[in-house]
N, C-alpha and C positions, 0 to 999 in steps of 0.2 A: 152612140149609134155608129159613128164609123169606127171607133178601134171595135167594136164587138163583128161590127159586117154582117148582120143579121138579113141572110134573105127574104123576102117577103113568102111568106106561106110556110115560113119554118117552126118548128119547135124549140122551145128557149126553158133553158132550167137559171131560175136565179135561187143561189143559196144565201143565206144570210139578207134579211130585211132592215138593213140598219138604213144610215142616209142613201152609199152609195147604190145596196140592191136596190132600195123602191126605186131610185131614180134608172136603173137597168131594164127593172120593170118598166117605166115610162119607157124608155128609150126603145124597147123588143115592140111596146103599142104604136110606136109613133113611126118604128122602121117597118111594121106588118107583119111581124109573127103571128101564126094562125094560132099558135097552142102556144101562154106561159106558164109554164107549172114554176111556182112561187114556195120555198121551201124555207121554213124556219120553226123556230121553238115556240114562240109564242102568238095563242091566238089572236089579240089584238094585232096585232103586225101582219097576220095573214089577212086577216076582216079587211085590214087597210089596203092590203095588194091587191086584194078583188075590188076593192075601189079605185086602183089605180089599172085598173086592165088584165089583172092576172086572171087566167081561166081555170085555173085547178089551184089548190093550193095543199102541202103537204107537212103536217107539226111533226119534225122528230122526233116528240116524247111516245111518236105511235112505235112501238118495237116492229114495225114490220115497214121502216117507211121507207127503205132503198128498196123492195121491191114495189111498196105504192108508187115510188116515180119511174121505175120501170112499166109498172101496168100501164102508166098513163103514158107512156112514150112509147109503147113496141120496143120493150129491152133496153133503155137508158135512149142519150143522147151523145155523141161525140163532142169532145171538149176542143173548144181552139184557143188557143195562143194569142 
């Protein structure tokens, strides 16, 4: 939560659902993201993020899925540092 600085009412993309994303996902629920779009390969891991607070979630194996996380953000998200 604090290196990411998620402000409350924000939109959060977590890629990759291994230890550290779910726990990113925690962390976007626990700092008040309004929207986490939760993005990986496998469906179990996504099942898992919408249990852990993720509100959209996005399997790569869809060929169209950089524009599904666009549709679900208004054109992507801006990446920080």
């Amino acid at each position: 939560m604090n290196t990411a600085k998620v402000p409350v009412g924000s939109t959060v993309a977590v890629v990759g659902l291994g230890g550290v994303g779910l726990s990113a996902v925690l962390g976007a629920q626990v700092a008040g993201a309004a929207r986490i779009v939760a993005v990986d390969l496998s469906d179990r891991k996504l099942a898992l993020a919408q249990e852990l607070g993720a509100t959209d979630v996005v399997n790569t194996r869809n060929p169209n899925h950089v524009q599904a996380v666009r549709d679900l953000t208004s054109a992507g998200i801006p990446l920080r540092a």
